[in-house]
C-alpha positions in Angstrom: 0.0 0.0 0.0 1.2 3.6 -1.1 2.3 5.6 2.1 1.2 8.9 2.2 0.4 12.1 5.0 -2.9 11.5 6.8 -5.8 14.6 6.0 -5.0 16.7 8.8 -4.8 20.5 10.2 -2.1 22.1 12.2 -2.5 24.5 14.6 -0.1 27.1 16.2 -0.4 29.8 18.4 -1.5 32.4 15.6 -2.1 29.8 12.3 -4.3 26.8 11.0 -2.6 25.3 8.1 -5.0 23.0 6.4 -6.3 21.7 3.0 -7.0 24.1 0.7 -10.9 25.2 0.0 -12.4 26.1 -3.2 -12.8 29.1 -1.1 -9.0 30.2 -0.9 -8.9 30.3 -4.4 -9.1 34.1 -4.8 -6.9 34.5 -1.9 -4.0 32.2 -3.9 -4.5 33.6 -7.2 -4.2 37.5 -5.3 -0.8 35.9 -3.5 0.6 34.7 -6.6 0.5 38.0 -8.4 3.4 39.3 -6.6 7.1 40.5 -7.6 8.6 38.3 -5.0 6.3 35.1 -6.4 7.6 35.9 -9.6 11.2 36.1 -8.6 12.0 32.9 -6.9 9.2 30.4 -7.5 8.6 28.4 -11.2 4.8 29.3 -10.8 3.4 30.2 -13.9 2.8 33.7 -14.6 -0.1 35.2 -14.8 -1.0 33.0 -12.0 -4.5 33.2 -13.0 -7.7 32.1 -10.8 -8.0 28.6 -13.4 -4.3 27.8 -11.9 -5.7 28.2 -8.1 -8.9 26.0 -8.9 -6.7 23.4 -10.7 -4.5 23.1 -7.8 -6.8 23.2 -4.9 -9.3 20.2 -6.8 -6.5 18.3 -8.4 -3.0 19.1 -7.6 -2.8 19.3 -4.2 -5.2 16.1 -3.3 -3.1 14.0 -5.6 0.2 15.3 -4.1 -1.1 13.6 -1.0 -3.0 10.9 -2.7 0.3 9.7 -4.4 2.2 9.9 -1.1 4.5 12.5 -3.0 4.0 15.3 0.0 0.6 17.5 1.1 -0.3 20.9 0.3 -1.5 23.7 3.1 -3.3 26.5 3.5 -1.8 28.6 6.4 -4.3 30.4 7.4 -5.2 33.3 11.0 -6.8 32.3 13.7 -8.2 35.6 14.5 -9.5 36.9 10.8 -9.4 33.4 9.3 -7.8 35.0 5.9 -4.8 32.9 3.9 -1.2 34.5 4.4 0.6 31.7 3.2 0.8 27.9 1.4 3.4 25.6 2.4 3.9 22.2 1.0 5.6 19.0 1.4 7.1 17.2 -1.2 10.0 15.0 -2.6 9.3 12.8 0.3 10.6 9.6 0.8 9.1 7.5 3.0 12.1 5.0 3.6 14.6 7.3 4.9 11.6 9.3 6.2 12.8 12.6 4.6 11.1 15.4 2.7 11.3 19.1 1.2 9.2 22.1 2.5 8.8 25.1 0.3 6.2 27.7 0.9 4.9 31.3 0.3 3.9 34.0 2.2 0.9 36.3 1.4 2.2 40.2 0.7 -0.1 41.5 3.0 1.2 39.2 5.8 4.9 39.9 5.4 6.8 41.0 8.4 5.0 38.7 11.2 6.8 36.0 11.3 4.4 33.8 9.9 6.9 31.6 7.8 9.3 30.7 10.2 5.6 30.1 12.7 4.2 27.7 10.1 7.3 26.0 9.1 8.2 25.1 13.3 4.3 23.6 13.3 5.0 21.3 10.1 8.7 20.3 11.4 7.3 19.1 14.6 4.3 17.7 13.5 6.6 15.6 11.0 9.0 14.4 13.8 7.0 13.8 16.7 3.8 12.4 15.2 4.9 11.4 11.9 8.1 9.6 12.8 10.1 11.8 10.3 13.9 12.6 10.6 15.1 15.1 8.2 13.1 17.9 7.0 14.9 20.1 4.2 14.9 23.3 2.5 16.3 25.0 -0.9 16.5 28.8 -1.3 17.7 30.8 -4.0 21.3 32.5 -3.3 19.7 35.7 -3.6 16.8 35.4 -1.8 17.8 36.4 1.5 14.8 36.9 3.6 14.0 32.8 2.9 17.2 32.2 4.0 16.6 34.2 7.1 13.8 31.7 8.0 15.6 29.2 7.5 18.3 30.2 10.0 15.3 31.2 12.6 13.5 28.0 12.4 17.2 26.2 13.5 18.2 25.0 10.0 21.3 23.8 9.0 23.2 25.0 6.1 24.9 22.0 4.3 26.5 23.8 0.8 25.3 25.0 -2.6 23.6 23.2 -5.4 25.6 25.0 -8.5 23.4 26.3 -11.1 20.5 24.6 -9.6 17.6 26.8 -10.1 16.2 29.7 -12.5 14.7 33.3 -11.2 13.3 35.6 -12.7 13.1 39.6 -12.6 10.3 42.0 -14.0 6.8 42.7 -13.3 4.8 40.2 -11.6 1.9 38.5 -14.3 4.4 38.4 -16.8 6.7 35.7 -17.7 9.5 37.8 -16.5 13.3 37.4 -17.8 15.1 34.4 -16.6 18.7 33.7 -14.9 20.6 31.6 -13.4 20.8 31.0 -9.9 22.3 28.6 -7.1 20.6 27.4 -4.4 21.5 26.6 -0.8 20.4 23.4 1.0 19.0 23.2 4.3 18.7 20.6 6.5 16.3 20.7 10.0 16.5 17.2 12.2 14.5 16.5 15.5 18.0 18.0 17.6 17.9 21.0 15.8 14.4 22.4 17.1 14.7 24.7 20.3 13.6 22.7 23.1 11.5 26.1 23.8 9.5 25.6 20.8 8.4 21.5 21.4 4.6 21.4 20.2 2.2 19.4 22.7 -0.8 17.9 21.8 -4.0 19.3 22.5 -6.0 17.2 24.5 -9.3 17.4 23.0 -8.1 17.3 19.4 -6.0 15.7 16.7 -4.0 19.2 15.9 -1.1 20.5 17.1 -0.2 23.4 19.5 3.5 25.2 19.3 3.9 27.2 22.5 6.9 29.8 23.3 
């Protein structure tokens, strides 16, 4: 039988991340038209409201479906608007490993809501999934995912040479393309801050971080 990630939500002290709803499909296609989008992610551009309805009914379920990763929504607790997407993928399930990559809305930049979502998925993976190596790829250029990177406890472990393309120009256009490097990242179980453990909650099936 095909492993794959259970159907499941995770909750911090300020985010839900969960499946995407038809419903968030406005909210993606605004967050994809963005300078930053267009710079270091391969999403198509335009990013159009088609692409967000494709991948919330058929992309995303058949990431998890296919045991390749799972796609979520991160979403606030208090207005219940999407600031970001974060994603799992290139996992394997024998040496328990996989990739995160994610974006943060415009309008949600500044609050530490990457580095927030990405501590809920790393512990979710290790303590209830039995995972052992989560990792990350960013762009030499692209500083402020780096940043995150470094704040969540991740480990540099070199440059991938000529490993990935950005792009530069107005976001909803194709933009010019370059090459870039990236770096790898690597976050095990020891690398979280024992201050940032995430508890279950005793009444559900989500997961809590607490300072």
């Amino acid at each position: 039988m095909q492993a794959s990630f259970p159907e499941t939500a995770i909750s911090t002290e300020r985010l839900l991340l969960r499946p995407l709803e038809e419903g968030d499909a406005p909210g993606l296609t605004a967050m994809m038209a963005d300078e930053l989008v267009l710079a270091w992610t391969d999403i198509p551009q335009p990013y159009t409201l088609q692409h967000a309805q494709r991948w919330i009914r058929h992309g995303a379920p058949a990431l998890r479906a296919e045991g390749r990763g799972i796609a979520f929504g991160v979403v606030e607790h208090l207005t219940q608007r999407l600031v970001g997407t974060l994603r799992l993928h290139r996992t394997d399930w024998r040496l328990r490993s996989t990739e995160v990559s994610g974006t943060t809305a415009p309008w949600a930049r500044g609050e530490g809501y990457a580095v927030e979502s990405l501590l809920g998925v790393a512990q979710w993976l290790f303590e209830d999934r039995g995972f052992h190596r989560l990792e990350l790829r960013t762009a030499a250029g692209d500083t402020a995912a780096q940043q995150v990177a470094q704040k969540a406890g991740g480990i540099s472990e070199g440059v991938l040479r000529s490993a990935w393309i950005v792009r530069t120009g107005e976001a909803g256009t194709p933009g010019d393309e370059s090459r870039s490097d990236l770096i790898l990242w690597s976050l095990l179980p020891e690398d979280l801050d024992p201050a940032d453990v995430a508890i279950r909650h005793p009444t559900t099936d989500r997961f809590v971080l607490h300072d």
